[in-house]
Backbone bond lengths (Angstrom), bond angles and torsions (degrees), N, CA, C in turn:
res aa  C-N    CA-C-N  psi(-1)  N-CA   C-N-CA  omega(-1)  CA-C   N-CA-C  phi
1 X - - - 1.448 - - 1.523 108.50 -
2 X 1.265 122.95 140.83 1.141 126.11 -165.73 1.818 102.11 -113.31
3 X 1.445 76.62 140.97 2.107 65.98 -178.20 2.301 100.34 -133.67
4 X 1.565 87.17 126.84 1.483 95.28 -174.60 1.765 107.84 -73.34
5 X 1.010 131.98 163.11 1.848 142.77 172.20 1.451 97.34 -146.45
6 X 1.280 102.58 128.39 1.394 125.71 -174.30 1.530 80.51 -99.50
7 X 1.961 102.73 125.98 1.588 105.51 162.17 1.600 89.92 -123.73
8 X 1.154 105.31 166.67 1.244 130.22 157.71 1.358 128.70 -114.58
9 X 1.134 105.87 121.73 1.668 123.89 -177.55 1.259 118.35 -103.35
10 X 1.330 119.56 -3.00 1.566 126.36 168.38 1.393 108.32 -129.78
11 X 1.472 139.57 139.81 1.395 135.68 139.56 1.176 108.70 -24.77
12 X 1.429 129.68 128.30 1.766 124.94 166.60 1.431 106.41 -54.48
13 X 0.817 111.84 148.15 1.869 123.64 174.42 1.519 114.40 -76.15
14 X 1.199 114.20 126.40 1.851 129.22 -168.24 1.831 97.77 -50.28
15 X 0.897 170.97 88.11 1.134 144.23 -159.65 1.721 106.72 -82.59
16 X 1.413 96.40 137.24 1.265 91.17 -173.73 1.454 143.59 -73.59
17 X 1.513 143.61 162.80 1.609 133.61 -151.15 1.035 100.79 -81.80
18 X 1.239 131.56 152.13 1.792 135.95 148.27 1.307 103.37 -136.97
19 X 1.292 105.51 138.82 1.262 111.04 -176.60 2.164 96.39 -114.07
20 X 1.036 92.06 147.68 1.661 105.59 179.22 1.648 119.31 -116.80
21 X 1.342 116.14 102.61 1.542 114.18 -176.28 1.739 110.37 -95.10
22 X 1.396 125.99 83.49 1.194 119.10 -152.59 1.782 106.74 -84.58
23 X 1.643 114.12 161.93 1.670 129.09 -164.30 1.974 89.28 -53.35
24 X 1.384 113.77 147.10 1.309 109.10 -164.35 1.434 156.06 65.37
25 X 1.538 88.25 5.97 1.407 108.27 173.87 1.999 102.71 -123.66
26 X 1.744 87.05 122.42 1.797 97.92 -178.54 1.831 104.48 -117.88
27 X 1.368 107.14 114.08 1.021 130.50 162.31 1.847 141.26 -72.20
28 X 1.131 148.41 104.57 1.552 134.44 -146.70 1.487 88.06 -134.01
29 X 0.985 102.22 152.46 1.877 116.35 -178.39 1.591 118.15 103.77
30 X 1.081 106.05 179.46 1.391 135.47 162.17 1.570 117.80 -56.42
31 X 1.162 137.58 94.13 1.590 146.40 177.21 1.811 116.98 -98.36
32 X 1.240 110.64 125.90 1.511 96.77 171.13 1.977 98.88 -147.19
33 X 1.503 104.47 114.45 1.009 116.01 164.65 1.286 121.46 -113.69
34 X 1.656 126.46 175.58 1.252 134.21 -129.45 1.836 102.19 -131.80
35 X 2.077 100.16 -38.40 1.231 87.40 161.13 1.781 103.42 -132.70
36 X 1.569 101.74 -140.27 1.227 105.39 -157.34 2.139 120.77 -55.51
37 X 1.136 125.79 -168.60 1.385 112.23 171.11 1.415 98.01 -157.83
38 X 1.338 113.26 123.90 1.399 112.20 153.10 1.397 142.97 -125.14
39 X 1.462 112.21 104.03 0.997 117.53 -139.90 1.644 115.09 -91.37
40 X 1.638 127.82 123.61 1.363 115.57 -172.66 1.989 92.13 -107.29
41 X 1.376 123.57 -31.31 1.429 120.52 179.07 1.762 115.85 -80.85
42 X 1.308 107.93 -161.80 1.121 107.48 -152.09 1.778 106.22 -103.83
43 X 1.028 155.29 85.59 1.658 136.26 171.53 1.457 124.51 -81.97
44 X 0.931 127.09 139.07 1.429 137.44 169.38 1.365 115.71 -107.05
45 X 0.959 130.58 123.57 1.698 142.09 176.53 1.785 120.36 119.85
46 X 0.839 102.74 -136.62 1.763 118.59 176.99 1.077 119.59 -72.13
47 X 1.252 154.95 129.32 1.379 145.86 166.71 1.592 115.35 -148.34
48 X 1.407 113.49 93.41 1.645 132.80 178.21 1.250 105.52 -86.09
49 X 1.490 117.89 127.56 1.463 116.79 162.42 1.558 94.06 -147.22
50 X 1.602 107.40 158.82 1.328 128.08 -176.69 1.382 119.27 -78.52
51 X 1.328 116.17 -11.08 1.651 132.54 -165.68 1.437 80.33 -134.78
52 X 1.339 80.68 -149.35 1.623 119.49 -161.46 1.379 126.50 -70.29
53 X 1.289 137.08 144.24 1.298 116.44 156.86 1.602 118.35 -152.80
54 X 1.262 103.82 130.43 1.673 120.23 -160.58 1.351 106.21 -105.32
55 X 1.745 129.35 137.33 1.147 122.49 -172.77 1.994 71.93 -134.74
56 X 1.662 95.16 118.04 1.792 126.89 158.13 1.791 107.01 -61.39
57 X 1.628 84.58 154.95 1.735 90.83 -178.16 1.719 98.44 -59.78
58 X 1.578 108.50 151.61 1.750 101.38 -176.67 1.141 119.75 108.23
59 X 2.084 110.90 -48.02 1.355 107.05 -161.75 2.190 97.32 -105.75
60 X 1.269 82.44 172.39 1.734 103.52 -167.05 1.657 102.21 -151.96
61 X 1.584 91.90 133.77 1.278 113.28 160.42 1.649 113.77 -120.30
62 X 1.226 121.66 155.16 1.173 122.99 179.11 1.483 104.23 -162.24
63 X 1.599 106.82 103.12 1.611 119.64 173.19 1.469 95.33 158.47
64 X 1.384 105.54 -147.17 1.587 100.71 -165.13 2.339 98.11 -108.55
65 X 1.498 83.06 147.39 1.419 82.35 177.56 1.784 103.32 -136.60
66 X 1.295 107.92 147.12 1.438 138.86 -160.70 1.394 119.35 -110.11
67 X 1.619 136.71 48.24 1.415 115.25 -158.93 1.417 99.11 -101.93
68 X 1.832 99.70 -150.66 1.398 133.80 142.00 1.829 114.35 -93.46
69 X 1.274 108.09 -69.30 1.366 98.95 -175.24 1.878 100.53 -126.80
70 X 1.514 131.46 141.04 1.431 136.90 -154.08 1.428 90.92 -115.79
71 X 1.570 150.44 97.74 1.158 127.35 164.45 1.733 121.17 -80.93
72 X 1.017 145.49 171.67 1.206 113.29 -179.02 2.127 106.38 -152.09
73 X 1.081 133.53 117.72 1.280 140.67 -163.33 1.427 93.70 -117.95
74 X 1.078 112.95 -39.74 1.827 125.05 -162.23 1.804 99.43 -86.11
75 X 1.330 92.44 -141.09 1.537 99.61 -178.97 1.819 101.81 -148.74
76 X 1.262 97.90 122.62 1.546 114.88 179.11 1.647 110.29 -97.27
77 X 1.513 147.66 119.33 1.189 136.33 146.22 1.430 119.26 -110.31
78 X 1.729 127.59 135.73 1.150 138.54 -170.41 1.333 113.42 130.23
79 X 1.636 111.05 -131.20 1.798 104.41 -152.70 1.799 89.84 -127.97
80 X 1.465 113.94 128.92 1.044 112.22 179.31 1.584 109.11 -119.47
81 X 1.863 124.06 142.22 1.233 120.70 159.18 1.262 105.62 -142.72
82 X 1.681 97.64 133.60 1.870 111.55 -170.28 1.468 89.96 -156.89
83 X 1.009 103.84 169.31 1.625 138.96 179.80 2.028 103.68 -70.70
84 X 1.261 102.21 -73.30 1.553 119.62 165.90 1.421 118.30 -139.03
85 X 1.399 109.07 136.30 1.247 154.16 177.85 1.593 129.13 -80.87
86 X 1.022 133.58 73.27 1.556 149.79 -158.11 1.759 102.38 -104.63
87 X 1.432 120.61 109.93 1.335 121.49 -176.18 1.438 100.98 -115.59
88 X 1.800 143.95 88.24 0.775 134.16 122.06 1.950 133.69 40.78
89 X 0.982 107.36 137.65 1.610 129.97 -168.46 2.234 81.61 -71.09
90 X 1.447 103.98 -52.39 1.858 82.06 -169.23 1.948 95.02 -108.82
91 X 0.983 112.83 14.16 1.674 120.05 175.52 1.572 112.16 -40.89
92 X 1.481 112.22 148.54 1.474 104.47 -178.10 1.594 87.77 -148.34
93 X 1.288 116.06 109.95 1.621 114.72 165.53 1.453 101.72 -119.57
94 X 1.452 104.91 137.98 1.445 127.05 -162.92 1.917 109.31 -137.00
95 X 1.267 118.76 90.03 1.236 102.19 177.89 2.034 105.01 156.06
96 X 1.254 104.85 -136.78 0.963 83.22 171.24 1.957 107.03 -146.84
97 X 1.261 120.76 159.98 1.270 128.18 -156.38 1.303 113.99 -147.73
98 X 1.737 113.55 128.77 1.165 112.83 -178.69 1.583 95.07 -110.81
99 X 1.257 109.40 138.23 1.533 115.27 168.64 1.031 137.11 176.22
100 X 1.444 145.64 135.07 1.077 159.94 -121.91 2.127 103.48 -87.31
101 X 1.174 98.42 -22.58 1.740 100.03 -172.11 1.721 103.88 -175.96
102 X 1.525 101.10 122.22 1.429 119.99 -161.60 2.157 97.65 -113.38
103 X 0.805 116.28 120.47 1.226 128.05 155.78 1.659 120.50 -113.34
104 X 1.577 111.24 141.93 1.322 103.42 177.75 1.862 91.12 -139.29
105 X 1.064 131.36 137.21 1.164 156.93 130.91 1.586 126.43 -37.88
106 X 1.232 126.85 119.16 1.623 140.59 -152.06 2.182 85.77 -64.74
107 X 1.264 104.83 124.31 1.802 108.97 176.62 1.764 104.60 110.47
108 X 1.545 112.56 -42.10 1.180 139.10 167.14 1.605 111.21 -20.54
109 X 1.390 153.50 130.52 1.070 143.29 159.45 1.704 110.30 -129.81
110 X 1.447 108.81 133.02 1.624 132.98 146.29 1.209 129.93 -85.34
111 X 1.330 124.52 104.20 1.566 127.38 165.21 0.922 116.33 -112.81
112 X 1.884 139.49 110.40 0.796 113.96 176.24 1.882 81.37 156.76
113 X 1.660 101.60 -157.04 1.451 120.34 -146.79 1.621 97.63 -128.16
114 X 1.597 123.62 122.19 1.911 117.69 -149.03 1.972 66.13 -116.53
115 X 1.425 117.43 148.99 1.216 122.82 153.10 1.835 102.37 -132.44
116 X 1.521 95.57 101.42 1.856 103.88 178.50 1.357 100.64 -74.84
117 X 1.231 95.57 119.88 2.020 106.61 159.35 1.721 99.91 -146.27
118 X 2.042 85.11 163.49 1.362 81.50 166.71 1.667 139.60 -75.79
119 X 1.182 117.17 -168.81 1.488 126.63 172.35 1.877 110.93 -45.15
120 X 1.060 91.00 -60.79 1.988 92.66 -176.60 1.593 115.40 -67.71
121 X 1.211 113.92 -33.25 1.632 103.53 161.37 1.389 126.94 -98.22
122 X 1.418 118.81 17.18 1.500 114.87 167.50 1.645 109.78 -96.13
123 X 1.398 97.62 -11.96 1.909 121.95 176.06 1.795 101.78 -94.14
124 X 0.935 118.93 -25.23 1.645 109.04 159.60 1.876 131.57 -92.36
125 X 1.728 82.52 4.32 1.616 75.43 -167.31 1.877 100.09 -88.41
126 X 1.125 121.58 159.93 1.486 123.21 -164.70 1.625 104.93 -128.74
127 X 1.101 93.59 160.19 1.796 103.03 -156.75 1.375 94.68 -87.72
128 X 1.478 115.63 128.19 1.415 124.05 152.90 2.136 101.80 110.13
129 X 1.647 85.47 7.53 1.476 91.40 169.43 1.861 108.05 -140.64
130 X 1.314 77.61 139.34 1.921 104.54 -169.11 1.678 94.74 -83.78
131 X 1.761 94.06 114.19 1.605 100.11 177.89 1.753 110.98 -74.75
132 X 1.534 89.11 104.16 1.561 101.99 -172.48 1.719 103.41 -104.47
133 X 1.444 122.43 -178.43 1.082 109.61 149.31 1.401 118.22 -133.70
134 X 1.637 120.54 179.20 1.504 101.71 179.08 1.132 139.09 -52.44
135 X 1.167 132.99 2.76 1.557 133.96 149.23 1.659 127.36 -65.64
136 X 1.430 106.08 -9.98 1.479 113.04 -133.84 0.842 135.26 54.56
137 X 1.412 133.76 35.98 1.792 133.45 169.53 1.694 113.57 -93.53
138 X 0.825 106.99 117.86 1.967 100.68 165.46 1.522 92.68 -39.71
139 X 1.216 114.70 158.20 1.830 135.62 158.74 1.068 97.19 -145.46
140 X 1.815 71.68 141.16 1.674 109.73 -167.85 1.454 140.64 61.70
141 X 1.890 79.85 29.54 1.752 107.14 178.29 1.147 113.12 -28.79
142 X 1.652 151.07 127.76 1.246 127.31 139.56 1.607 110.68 -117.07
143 X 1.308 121.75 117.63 1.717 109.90 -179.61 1.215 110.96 -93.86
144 X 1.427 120.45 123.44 1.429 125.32 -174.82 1.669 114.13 -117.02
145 X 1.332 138.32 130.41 1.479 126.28 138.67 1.478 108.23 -104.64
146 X 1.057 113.78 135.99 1.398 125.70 -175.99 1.297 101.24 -142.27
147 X 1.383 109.35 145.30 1.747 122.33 174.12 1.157 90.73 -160.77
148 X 1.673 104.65 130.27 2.097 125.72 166.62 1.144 97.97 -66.56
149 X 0.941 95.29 150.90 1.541 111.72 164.28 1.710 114.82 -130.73
C-alpha cells in the first residue's frame, strides 16, 4: 500500500484582498482598505486603499479618494490622489485630482482641476489637505474640461 505526504516546498501565497461594493449597497464614512476595490454601489466619504480602485457603470463615489491606480466606469465627485488615472468609455470625474498620469477614453468626461506631479509626492500627499504651497497657490495647476467625443 502506498501512502502519499503532502510536503510543501513553498509558503502558500497570501492571496490577495478584494473588496466588493455591490449595485445597492450605500456606504458613509471613513474606509481604509489594503487591497483592490470594486465598486458597483454608492460611498460617500473617505476611501484609502493600497491598490486599486474601480468604480463599474452605476457605481459613485463622492468624497475624497486615496489610491494607486482610480479606474472609473461610474461617476466619481470630489478630491482625488493616485499614481494613474483611467476614465472609462461612460466615466464621469468631477472635481479635482492630483496625479501622476491621466487617461480618458472616447465618451469619457473630466470636469474639474488635473494637479500633474510625480510618483513620490502624489504618495505624500494626505487626505483632507489641499496640495497648496507656501504662498497659498495650488502647484502645478492644470484646469481642464474635457469630454470624448
Amino acid at each position: 500500500m502506498m501512502m502519499f505526504v503532502k510536503k510543501l516546498f513553498f509558503p502558500p501565497k497570501k492571496s490577495p484582498s478584494f473588496s466588493f461594493i455591490s449595485r445597492g449597497t450605500k456606504l458613509t464614512g471613513n474606509i481604509e482598505l489594503t487591497g483592490d476595490v470594486l465598486v458597483g454601489g454608492d460611498i460617500q466619504g473617505q476611501l484609502l486603499s493600497e491598490a486599486n480602485i474601480t468604480i463599474e457603470q452605476g457605481g459613485t463615489i463622492q468624497g475624497e479618494v486615496k489610491c494607486h491606480e482610480f479606474v472609473v466606469n461610474g461617476h466619481f465627485k470630489g478630491r482625488l490622489i493616485c499614481e494613474r488615472l483611467v476614465i472609462q468609455h461612460n466615466g464621469v470625474v468631477d472635481g479635482e485630482v492630483a496625479s501622476t498620469s491621466m487617461q480618458i477614453f472616447e465618451g469619457g468626461q473630466f470636469i474639474g482641476m488635473r494637479i500633474k506631479e510625480d510618483a513620490p509626492t502624489i504618495y505624500s500627499h494626505a487626505i483632507g489637505h489641499s496640495p497648496v504651497t507656501a504662498n497659498g497657490n495650488l502647484s502645478h495647476v492644470q484646469n481642464d474640461v474635457i469630454e470624448s467625443r
